[in-house]
Legacy VTK file of the C-alpha trace (Angstrom):
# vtk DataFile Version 3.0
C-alpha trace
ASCII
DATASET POLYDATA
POINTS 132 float
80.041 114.607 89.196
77.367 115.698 86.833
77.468 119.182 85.012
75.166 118.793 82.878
71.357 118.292 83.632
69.518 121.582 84.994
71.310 124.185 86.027
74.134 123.418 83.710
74.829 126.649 82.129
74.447 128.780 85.573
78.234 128.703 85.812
78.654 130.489 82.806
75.478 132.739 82.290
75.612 135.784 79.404
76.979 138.693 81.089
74.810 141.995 79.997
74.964 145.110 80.624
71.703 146.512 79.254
70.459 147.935 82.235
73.384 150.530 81.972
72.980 151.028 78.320
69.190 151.926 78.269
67.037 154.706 76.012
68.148 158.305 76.806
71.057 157.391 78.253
73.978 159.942 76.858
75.746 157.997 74.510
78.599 158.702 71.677
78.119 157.809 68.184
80.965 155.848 65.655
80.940 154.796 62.454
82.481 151.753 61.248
86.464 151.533 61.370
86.524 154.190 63.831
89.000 153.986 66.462
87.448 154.401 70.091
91.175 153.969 71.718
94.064 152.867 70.641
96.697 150.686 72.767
98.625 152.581 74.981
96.264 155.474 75.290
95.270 157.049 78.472
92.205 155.150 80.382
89.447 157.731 80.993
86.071 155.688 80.884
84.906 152.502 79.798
82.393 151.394 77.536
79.123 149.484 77.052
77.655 149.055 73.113
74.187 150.293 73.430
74.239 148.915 69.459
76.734 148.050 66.838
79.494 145.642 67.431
83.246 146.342 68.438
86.119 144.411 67.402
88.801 144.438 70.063
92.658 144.065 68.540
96.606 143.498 69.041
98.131 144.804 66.072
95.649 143.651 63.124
94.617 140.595 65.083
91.045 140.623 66.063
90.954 138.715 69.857
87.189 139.296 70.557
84.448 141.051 68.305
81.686 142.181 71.137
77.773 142.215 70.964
75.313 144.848 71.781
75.303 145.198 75.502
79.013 144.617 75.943
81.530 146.319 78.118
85.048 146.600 77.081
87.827 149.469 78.744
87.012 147.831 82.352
90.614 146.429 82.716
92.392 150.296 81.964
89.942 151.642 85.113
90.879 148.827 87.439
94.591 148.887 86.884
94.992 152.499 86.211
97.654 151.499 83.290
97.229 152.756 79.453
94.671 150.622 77.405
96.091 147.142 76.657
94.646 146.997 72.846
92.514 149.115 70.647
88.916 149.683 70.033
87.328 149.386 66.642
84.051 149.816 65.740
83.038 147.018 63.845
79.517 148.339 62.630
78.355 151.877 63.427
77.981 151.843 67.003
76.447 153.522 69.839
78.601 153.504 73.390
78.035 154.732 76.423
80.958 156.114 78.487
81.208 154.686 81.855
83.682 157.720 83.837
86.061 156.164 86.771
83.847 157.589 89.133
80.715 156.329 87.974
82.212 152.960 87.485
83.747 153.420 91.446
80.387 154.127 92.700
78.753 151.373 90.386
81.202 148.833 91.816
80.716 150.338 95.615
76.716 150.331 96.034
75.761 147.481 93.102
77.501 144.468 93.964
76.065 142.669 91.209
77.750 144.983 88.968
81.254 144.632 90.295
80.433 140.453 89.695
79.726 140.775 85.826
83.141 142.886 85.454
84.729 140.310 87.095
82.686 137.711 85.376
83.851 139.260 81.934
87.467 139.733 83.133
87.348 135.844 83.917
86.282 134.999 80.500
88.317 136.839 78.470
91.649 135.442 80.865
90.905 131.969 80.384
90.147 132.589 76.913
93.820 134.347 76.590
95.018 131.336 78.380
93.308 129.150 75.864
94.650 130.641 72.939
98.477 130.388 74.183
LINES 1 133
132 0 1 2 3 4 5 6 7 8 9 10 11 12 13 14 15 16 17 18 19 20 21 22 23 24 25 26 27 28 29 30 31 32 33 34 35 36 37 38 39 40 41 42 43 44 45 46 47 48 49 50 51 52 53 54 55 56 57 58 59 60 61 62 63 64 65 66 67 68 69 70 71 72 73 74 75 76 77 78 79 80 81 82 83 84 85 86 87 88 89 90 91 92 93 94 95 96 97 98 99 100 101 102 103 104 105 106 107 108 109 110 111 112 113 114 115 116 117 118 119 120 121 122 123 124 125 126 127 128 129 130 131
């Protein structure tokens, strides 16, 4: 079977969000070495970096650092358990809040929205499952 050729990187396109994250879209400012949540916390909203870059920890390992365009907090929402690691911003940063309902209506009507969440959530098990 041959994966590479055309086509080759369809299975694992970028996933971005930027359509969500657009000018004049209300969005919350942090500097560098802020917190955004910490593990355990309450899940409210997720989050997609409109600019800046977010590092994404267990303790004081860093397990992802995330691009512009990002969403991170997804996994909190779907489960409805506290957040499973904590939020740093890595550069200043500009996030939008995604609220449970807006992300339940999102997922409802935009089907291609629902996808990419579960494209990301994909990614970042089978990289978990790499790194064991």
């Amino acid at each position: 079977m041959d994966i590479e050729g055309p086509g080759a990187d369809m299975a694992n396109p970028p996933v971005d969000f930027r359509l969500l994250a657009g000018e004049g879209v209300p969005a919350r400012d942090f500097k560098a070495g802020d917190a955004i949540f910490r593990q355990g916390d309450r899940a409210q909203e997720l989050f997609i970096i409109q600019s800046g870059e977010v590092e994404i920890r267990l303790g004081n390992r860093v397990i992802e650092r995330l691009p512009q365009y990002s969403i991170f907090g997804e996994m909190a929402l779907i489960d409805n358990a506290p957040r499973s690691a904590t939020a740093i911003a890595a550069s200043d940063a500009k996030l939008v809040p995604v609220s449970e309902r807006q992300f339940l209506f999102l997922i409802s009507n935009t089907p291609y929205f629902a996808l990419n969440v579960m494209r990301v959530m994909a990614r970042r098990l089978r990289a978990a499952n790499t790194a064991l």
